[in-house]
C-alpha positions as CSV (number, residue, x, y, z in Angstrom):
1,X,-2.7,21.0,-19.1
2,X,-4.9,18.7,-16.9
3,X,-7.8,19.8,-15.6
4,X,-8.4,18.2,-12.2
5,X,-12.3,18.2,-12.2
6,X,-11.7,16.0,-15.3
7,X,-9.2,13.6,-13.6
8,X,-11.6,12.9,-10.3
9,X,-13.8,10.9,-12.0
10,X,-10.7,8.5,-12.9
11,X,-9.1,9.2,-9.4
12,X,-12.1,8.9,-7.2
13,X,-13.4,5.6,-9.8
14,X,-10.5,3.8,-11.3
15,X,-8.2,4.8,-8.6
16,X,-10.4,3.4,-5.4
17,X,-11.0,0.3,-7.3
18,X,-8.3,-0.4,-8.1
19,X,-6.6,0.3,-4.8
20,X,-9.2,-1.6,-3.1
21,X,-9.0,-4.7,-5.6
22,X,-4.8,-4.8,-5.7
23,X,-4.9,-4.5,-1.3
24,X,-7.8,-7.1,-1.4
25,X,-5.4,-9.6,-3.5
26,X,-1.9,-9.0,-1.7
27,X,-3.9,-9.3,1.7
28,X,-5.4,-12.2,0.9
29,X,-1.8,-13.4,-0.1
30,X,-0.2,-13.0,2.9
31,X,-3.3,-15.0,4.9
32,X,-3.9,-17.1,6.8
33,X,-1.5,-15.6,9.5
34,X,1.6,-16.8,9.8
35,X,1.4,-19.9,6.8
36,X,0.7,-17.4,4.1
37,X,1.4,-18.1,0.6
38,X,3.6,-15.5,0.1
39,X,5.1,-16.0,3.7
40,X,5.6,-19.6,2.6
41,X,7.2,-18.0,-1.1
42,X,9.6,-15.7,1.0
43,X,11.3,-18.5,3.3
44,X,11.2,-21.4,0.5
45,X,12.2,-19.3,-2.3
46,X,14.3,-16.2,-1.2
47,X,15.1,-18.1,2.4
48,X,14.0,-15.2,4.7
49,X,14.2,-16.5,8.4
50,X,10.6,-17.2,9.6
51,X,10.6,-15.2,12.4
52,X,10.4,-12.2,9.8
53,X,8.3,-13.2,6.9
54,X,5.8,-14.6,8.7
55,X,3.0,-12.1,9.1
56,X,1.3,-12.3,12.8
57,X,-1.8,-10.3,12.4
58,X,-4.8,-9.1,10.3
59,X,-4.0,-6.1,10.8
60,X,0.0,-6.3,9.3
61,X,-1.4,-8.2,6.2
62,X,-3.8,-5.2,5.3
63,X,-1.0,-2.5,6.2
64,X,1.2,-4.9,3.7
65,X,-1.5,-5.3,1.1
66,X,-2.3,-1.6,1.2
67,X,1.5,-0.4,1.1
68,X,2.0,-2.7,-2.2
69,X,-1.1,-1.6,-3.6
70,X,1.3,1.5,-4.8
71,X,2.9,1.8,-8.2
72,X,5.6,3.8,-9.1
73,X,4.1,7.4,-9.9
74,X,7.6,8.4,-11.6
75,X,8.2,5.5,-13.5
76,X,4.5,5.2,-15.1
77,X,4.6,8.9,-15.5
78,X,7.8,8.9,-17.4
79,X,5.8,5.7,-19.8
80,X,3.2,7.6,-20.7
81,X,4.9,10.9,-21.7
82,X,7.9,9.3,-23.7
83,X,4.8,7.7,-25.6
84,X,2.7,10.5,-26.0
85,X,0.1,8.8,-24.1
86,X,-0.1,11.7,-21.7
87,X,-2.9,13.6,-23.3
88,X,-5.0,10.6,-24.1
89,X,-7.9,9.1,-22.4
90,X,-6.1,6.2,-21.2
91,X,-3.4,8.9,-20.0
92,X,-6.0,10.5,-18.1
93,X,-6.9,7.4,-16.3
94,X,-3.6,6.6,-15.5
95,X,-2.9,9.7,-14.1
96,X,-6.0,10.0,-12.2
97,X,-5.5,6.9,-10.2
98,X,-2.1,7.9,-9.6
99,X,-3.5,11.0,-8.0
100,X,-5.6,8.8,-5.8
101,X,-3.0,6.8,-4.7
102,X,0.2,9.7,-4.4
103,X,-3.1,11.5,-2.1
104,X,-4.1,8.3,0.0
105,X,-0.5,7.6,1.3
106,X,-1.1,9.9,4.0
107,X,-3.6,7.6,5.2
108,X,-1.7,4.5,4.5
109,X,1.0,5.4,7.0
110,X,-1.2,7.1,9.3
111,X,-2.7,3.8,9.5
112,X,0.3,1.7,9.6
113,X,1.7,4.3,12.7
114,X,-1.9,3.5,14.2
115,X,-1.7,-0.7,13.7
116,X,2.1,-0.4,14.9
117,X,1.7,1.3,17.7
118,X,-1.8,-0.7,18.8
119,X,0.6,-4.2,18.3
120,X,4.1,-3.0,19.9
121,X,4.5,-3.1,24.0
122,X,6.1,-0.1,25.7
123,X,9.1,0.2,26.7
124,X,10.6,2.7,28.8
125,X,13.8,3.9,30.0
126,X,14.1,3.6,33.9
127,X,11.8,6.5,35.8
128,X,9.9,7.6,33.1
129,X,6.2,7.2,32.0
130,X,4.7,5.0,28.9
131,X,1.7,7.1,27.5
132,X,0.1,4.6,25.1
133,X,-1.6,6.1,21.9
């Protein structure tokens, strides 16, 4: 089996770079606020209403970058064993990052909670309080 002393040199490596790289690029996609290439893709192309594809912060285009930063675990997973790439050194690479990024997405919505709740006013129900985070 895997030994994970072996894999955190891929997960801690690969895996931040390439987390760091991918949010860099889908961040700077979604810039500059609100006239965004891919905000511009997502109303010309697949005619979502402004309103909603238009990012309105810094903050929501990191949370976005950082959120598609993800692959698919399962699927690349499922790749690399039906081609007996599992065991190899590319297949410990792979997995490694996917470590890294199956472990960070704590984080990621921790953050996005954070950024959410930081850009979303209050509202209350008649006689209550509003205790802001």
């Amino acid at each position: 089996m895997f030994c994970l002393q072996a894999l955190a040199k891929f997960a801690f490596g690969l895996g931040s770079l390439q987390m760091l790289l991918c949010t860099l690029a889908f961040t700077l996609f979604a810039l500059p606020v609100g006239n965004g290439i891919g905000t511009q893709i997502l109303v010309k192309i697949f005619h979502a209403p402004g309103g909603l594809a238009a990012i309105r912060t810094v903050d929501e285009a990191v949370v976005i970058g950082a959120a598609l930063s993800l692959s698919s675990s399962a699927f690349v997973l499922q790749l690399l064993s039906e081609n007996g790439e599992l065991s190899s050194k590319f297949g410990s690479a792979t997995l490694g990052i996917l470590l890294l990024q199956v472990s960070s997405l704590s984080v990621k919505l921790t953050t996005h909670a954070t950024v959410q709740a930081k850009h979303t006013p209050c509202h209350v129900a008649p006689n209550t309080t509003c205790v802001s985070a």
